[in-house]
C-alpha positions as CSV (number, residue, x, y, z in Angstrom):
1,X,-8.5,48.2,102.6
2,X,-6.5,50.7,101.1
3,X,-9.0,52.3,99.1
4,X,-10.9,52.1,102.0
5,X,-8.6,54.3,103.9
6,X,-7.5,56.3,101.1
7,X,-11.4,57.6,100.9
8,X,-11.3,58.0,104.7
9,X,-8.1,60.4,104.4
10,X,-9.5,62.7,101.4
11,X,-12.7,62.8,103.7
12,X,-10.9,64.3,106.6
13,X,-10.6,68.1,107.4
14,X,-7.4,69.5,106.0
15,X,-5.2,70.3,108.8
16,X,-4.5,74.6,110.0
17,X,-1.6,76.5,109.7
18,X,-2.5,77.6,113.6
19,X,-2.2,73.1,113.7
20,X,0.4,72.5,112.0
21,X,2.8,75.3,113.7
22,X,1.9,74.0,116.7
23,X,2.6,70.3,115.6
24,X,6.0,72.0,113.9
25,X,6.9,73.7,117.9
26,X,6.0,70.3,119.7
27,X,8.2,68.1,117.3
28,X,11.2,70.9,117.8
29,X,11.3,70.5,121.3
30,X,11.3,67.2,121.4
31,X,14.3,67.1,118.9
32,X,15.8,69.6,121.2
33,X,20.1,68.8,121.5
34,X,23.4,70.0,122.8
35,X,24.4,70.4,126.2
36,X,22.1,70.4,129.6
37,X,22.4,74.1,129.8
38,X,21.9,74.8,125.5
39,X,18.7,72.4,125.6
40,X,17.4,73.9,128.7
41,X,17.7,77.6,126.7
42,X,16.0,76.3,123.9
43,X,13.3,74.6,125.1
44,X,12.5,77.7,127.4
45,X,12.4,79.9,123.9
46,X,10.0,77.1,122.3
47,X,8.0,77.4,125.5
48,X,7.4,80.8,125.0
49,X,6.7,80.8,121.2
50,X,4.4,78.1,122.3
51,X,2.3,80.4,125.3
52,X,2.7,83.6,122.2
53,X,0.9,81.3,119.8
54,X,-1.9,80.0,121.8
55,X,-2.4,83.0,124.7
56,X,-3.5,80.0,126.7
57,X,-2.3,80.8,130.7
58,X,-1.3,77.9,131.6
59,X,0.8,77.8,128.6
60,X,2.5,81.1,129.6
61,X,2.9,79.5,133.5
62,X,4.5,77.2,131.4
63,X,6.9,79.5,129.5
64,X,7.2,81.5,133.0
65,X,8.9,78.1,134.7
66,X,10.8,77.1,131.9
67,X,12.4,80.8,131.7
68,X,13.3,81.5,135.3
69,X,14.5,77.9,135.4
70,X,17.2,78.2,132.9
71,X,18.3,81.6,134.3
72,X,18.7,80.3,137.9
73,X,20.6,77.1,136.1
74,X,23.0,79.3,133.8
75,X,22.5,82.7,136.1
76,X,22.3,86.0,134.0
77,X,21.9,86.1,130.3
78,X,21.2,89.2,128.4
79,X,19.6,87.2,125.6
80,X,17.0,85.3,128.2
81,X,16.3,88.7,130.0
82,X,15.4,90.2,127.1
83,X,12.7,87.1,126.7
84,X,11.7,87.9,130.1
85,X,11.1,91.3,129.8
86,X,9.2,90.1,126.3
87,X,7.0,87.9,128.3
88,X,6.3,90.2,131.2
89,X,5.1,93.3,128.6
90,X,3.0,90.5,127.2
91,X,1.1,89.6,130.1
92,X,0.8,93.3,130.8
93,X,3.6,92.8,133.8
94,X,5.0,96.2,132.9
95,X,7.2,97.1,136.2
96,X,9.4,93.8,135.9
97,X,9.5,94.2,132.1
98,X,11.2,97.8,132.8
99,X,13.2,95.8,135.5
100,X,14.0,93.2,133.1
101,X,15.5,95.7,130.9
102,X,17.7,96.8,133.1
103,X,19.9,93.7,133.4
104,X,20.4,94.2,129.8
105,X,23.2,96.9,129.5
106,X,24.8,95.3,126.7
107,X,21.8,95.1,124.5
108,X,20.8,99.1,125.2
109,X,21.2,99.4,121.6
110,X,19.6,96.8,119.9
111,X,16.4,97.5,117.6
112,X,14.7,94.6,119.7
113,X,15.4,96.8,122.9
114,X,14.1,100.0,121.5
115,X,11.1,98.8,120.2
116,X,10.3,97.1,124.0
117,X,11.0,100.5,125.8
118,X,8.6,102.0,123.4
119,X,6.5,99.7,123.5
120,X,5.9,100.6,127.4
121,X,5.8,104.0,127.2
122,X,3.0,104.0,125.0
123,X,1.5,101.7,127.5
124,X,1.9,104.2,130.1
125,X,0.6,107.1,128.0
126,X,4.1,108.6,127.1
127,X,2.9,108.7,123.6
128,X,5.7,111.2,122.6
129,X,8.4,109.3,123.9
130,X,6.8,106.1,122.1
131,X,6.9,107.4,118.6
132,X,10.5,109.0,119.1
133,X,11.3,105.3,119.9
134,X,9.8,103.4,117.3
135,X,11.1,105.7,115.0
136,X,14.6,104.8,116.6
137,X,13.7,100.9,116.6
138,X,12.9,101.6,112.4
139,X,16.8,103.5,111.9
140,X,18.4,100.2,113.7
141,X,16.3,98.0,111.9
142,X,13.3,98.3,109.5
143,X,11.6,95.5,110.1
144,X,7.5,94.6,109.6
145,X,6.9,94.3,113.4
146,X,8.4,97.8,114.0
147,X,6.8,99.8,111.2
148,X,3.6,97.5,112.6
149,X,4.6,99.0,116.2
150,X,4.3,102.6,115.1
151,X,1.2,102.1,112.6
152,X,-0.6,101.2,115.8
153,X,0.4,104.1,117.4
154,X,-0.8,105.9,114.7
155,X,-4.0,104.4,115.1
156,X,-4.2,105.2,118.6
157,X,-3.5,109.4,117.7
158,X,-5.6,109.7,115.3
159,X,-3.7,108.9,112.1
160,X,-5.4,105.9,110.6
161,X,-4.4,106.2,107.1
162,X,-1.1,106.7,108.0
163,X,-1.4,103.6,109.7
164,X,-2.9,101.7,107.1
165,X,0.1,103.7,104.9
166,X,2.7,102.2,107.5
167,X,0.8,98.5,107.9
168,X,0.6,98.0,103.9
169,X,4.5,98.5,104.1
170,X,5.0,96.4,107.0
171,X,3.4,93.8,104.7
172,X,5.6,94.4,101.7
173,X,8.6,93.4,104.2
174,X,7.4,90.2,105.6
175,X,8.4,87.1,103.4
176,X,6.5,83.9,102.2
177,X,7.4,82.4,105.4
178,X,6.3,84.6,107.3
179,X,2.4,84.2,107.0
180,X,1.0,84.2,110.2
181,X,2.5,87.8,110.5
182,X,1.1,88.8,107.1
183,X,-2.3,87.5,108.5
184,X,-1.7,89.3,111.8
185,X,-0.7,92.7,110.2
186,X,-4.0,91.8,107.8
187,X,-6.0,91.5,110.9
188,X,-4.9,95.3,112.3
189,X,-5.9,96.6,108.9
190,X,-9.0,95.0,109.0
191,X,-9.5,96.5,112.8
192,X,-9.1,100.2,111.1
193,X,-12.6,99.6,109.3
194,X,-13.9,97.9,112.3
195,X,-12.9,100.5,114.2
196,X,-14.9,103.0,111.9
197,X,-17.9,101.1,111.4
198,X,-16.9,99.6,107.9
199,X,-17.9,96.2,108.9
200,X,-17.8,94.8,105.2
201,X,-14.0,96.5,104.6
202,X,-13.2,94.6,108.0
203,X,-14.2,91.6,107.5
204,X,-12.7,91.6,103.7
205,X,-9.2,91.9,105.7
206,X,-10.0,89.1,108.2
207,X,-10.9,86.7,105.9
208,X,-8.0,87.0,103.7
209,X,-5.8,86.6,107.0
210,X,-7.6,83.9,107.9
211,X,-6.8,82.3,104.2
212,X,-3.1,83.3,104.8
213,X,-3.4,81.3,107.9
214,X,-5.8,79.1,108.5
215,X,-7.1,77.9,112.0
216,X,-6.0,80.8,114.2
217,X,-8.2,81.7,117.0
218,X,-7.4,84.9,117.2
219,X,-8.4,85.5,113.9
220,X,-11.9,83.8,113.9
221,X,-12.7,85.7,116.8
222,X,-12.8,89.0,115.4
223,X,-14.3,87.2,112.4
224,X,-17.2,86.3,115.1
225,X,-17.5,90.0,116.1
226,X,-17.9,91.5,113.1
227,X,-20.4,89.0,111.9
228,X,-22.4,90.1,114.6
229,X,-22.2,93.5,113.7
230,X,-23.5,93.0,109.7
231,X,-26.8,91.5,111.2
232,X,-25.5,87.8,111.0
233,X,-26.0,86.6,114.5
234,X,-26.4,82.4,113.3
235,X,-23.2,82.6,112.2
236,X,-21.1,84.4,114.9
237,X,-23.0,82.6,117.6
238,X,-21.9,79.1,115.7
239,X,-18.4,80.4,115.9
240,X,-18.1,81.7,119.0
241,X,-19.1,78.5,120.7
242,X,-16.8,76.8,118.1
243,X,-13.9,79.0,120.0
244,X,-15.5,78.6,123.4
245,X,-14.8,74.9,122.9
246,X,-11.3,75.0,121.8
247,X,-10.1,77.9,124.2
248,X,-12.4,78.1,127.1
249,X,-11.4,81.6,126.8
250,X,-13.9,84.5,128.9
251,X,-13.7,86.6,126.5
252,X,-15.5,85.0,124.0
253,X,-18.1,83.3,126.6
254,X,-19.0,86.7,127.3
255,X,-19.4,87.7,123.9
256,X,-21.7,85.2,123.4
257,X,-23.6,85.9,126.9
258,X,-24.2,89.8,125.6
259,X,-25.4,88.6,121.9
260,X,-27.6,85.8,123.3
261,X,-28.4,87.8,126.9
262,X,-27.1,85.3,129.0
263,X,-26.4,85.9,132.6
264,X,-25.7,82.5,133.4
265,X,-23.0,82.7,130.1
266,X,-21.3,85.8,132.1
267,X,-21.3,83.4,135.1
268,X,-18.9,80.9,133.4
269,X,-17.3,83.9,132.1
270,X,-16.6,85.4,135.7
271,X,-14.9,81.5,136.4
272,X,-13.2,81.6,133.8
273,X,-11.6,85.3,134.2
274,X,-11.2,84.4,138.2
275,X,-9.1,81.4,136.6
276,X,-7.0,83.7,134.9
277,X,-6.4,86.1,137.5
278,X,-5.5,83.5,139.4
279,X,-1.9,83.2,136.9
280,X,-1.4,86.5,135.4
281,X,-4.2,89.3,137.1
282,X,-2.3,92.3,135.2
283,X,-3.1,90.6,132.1
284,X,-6.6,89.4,133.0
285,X,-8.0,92.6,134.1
286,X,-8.6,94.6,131.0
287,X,-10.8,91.7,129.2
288,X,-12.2,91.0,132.8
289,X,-13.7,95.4,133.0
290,X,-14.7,94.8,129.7
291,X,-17.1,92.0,130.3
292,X,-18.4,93.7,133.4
293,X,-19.0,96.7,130.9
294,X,-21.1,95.2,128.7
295,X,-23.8,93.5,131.5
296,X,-27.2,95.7,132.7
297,X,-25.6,96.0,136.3
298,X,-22.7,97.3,137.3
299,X,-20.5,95.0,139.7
300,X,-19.8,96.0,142.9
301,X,-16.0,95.9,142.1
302,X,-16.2,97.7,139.1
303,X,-14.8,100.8,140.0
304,X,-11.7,99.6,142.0
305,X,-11.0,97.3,139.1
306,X,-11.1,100.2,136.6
307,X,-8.9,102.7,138.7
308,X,-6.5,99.5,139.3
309,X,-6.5,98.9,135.8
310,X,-5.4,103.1,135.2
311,X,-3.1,102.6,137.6
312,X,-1.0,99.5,135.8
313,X,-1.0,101.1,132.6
314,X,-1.9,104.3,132.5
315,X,-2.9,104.7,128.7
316,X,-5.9,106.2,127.0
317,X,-7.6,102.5,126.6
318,X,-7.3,102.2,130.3
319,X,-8.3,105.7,131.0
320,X,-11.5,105.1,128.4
321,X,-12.5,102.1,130.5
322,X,-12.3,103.9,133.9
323,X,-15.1,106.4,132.2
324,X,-17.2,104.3,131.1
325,X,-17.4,102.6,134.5
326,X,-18.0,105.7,135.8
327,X,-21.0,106.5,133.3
328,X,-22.2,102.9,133.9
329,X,-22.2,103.9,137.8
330,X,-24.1,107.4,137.1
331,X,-21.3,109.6,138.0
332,X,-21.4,111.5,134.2
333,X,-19.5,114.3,135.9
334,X,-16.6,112.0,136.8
335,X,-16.5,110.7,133.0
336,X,-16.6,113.5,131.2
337,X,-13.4,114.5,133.8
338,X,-11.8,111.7,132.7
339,X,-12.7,112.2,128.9
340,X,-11.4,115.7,129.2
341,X,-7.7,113.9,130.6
342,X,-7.6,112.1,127.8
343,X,-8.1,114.8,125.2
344,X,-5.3,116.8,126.7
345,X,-3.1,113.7,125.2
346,X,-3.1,112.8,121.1
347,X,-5.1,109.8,121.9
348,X,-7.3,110.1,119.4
349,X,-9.5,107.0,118.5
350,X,-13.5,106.2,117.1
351,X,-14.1,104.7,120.4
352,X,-13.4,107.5,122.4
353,X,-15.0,110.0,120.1
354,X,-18.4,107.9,120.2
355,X,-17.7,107.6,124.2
356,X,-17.7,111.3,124.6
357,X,-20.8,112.1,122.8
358,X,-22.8,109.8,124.8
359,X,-20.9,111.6,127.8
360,X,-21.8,115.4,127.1
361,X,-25.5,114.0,126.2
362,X,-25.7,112.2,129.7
363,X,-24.4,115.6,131.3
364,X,-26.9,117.6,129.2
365,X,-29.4,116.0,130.3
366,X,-28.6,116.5,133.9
């Protein structure tokens, strides 16, 4: 019997690092001690890593309850705010994260802080006043998640090998821990080449995050994509439904509706989305245009939910979105309007560069 089930073991998949951190988060919380009001802060704080980890939204509703819970048990804490206004940015919730802030006075100098206000004003195209505060969040503290912070920015203005410059360093400072974030900083490396159509360098980058750390979703999805893109379209449809299964996430059901040309895919996509929206609709909208993007007809709400979508965060992604629904509509005019708003900012990316060229060849042809 116990060779039996010694044979059984060594025949059974290894288990993730995305498994066993989540295993490692469950069995914390249940070990959770101290005082009503110290294991109510803690567990809200494991809640939340939990919801960051798996981006499922009912694990943020989750995090959400267990957050304003302990406030309205303890009342204000400058620590949990400063979670809160984390979790709103997250979920794309970026007035109450500014209003969040606020009710941290004490922590107006804190890297952490710096980094968040930064963080929104490059979601709300004050690129400028982004940088300036990265670079601040770096002085206070030179950690890998701020020089991360400002290689994206980088990215996003044009600079992509001094992003790559400022990701390789953000690498150098993360420790043996710490591999999901050397994975996740691996990832946004690999997203440079993807980015510029260097589908081999990407996937080189995701597959040596996803050997840093195994088993993450987030990871296998872009390996998914960029199989797709080299030609390999067994392999990415295999693994897309392999996520579909474990996530149930749109995203990737409309992925696989546009490689497979699926409507009735895009149909469970559109549930799934109206299921999200339901929780969080700041944070579903974005993923939600681009599905509707990437169909043969245009929805009817299309444009409202690209000019809403402006209107949240008014960046150049958003911005890039609301033109190509208005190319998608035939309104080329209106595009190349809203192209020309984003050139007078440093957003600077391959997307938009592609975008535009199919824009002033649309007009052209007028």
């Amino acid at each position: 019997m116990i060779v039996l089930l010694c044979a059984l073991l060594s025949l059974a998949p290894p288990t993730s690092d995305y498994e066993t951190e989540l295993a490692q988060i469950q069995q914390q919380t249940a070990a959770i001690t101290g005082d009503p009001i110290e294991k109510a802060t803690k567990h809200a704080f494991l809640v939340y890593r939990r919801a960051s980890l798996t981006a499922d939204y009912a694990d943020f509703k989750a995090a959400e309850t267990a957050i304003d819970g302990v406030i309205a048990e303890i009342g204000p804490s400058e620590d949990l705010y400063l979670l809160k206004a984390n979790f709103d940015f997250k979920l794309h919730r970026l007035a109450r994260a500014k209003e969040d802030l606020e009710k941290t006075p004490d922590l107006a100098d804190d890297a952490g802080v710096a980094a968040l206000r930064a963080d929104l004003a490059l979601q709300e195209g004050r690129y400028d006043e982004a940088k300036n505060g990265y670079e601040t969040a770096l002085r206070k503290k030179r950690t890998w998640d701020n020089l991360a912070r400002l290689a994206y920015l980088k990215s996003k203005t044009g600079d992509v090998a001094g992003a790559d410059k400022l990701y390789v360093e953000a690498e150098d400072e993360i420790t043996a821990k710490e591999m999901r974030s050397y994975a996740w900083v691996e990832l946004q490396r690999g997203l440079l080449h993807f980015d510029a159509g260097r589908y081999a360098k990407a996937l080189e980058h995701y597959e040596r995050a996803s050997r840093a750390y195994s088993g993450y979703w987030l990871i296998e999805e872009h390996i998914a994509e960029v199989l797709h893109a080299l030609g390999r379209k067994d392999e990415s449809v295999a693994l897309y439904r392999k996520l579909i299964e474990r996530t149930h996430n749109p995203e990737y059901v409309s992925a696989l509706a546009a490689i497979l040309g699926r409507e009735d895919f895009y149909a469970e996509a559109d549930r799934l989305f109206q299921e999200q929206s339901a929780l969080y609709p700041e944070a579903a909208l974005g993923h939600h245009l681009k599905s509707m993007l990437a169909r043969k007809s245009p929805s009817p709400d299309l444009l409202a939910l690209a000019e809403k979508n402006v209107r949240l965060r008014p960046n150049g992604d958003a911005k890039l979105l609301l033109a190509r629904a208005y190319l998608k509509l035939n309104e080329p005019a209106k595009a190349r309007a809203e192209i020309a708003e984003i050139l007078a900012t440093p957003w600077r990316t391959p997307e938009l560069s592609k975008f535009s060229k199919q824009v002033r060849s649309r007009v052209s042809s007028l």
